[in-house]
N, C-alpha and C positions, 0 to 999 in steps of 0.2 A: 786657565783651567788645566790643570793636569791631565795625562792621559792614563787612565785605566787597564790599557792594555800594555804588554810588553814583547821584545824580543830576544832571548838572552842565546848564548854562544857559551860552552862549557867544553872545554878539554877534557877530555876523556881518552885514554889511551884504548884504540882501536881494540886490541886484544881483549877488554873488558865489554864491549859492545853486546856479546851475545848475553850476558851475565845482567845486562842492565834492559834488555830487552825482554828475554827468558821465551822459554818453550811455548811457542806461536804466540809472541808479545803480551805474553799472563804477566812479567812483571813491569812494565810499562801501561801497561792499562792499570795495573794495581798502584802504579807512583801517579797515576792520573784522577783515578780512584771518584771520587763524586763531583768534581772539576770540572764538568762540562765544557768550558770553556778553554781548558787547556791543550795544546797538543805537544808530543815528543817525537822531532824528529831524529831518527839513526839512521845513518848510513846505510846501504846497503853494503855486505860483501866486498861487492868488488870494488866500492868505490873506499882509496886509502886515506882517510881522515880521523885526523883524532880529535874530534867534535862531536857534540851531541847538540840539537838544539830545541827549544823547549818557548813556545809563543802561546800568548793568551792571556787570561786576568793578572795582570801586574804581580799578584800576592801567591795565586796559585803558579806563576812560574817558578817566582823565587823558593817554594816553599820545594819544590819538585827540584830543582836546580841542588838545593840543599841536599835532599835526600838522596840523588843521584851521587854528587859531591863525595857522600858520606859514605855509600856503597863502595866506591873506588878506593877512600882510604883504607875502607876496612878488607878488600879484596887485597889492597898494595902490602896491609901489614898480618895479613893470614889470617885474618877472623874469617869466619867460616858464615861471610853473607852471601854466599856466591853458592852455598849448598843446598842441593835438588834433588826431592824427594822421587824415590819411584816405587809403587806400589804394581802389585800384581795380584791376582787370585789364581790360585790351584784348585781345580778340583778336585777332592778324596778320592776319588774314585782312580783317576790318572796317578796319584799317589802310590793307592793299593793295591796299583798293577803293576807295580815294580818289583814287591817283594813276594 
C-alpha cells in the first residue's frame, strides 16, 4: 500500500522567502488554501537556507510545491507575482484641512 502522505524539500533561493510567505504568512496560508492537511514550512530569518519545505497529503504537497515553484520563476523572470497591494483611507476632513 502506498502512502498518502509526503515530504518534499524545494529550493528556493532565501531572498524570495519573504515573497512566498507574504505579510503575516497571508500568502502561504493562501498556497495552503482548503488543504487541511498541508503544511509549509520557511525558514526563519536568521536561519540561511534556500529551502522551503512543504509535508502532508501527497497531492496537496505537490500541487503547493508547484505553485511555490512557479512563484519563484515568475519573481526570477520579473513578472510581477511578488506585487503587494496597500490600501489606506484618508479622511476628508484631514484632507480639507490643508487647503
Amino acid at each position: 500500500m502506498q502512502s498518502k502522505q509526503a515530504y518534499e524539500v524545494v529550493r528556493i533561493s532565501k531572498q524570495y522567502h519573504p515573497f512566498i510567505s507574504g505579510p503575516g504568512g497571508e500568502t502561504a496560508r493562501r498556497l495552503v488554501g482548503e488543504r487541511d492537511n498541508v503544511r509549509i514550512n520557511i525558514p526563519p530569518l536568521s536561519v540561511l537556507k534556500d529551502e522551503i519545505s512543504v509535508a502532508g497529503e501527497k497531492e496537496g504537497v505537490l500541487a503547493v510545491i508547484q505553485e511555490i515553484s512557479k512563484m519563484q520563476k515568475d519573481m526570477v523572470s520579473g513578472k510581477d507575482a511578488c506585487r503587494h497591494e496597500i490600501s489606506f483611507s484618508v479622511m476628508i476632513q484631514t484632507i480639507l484641512s490643508f487647503f
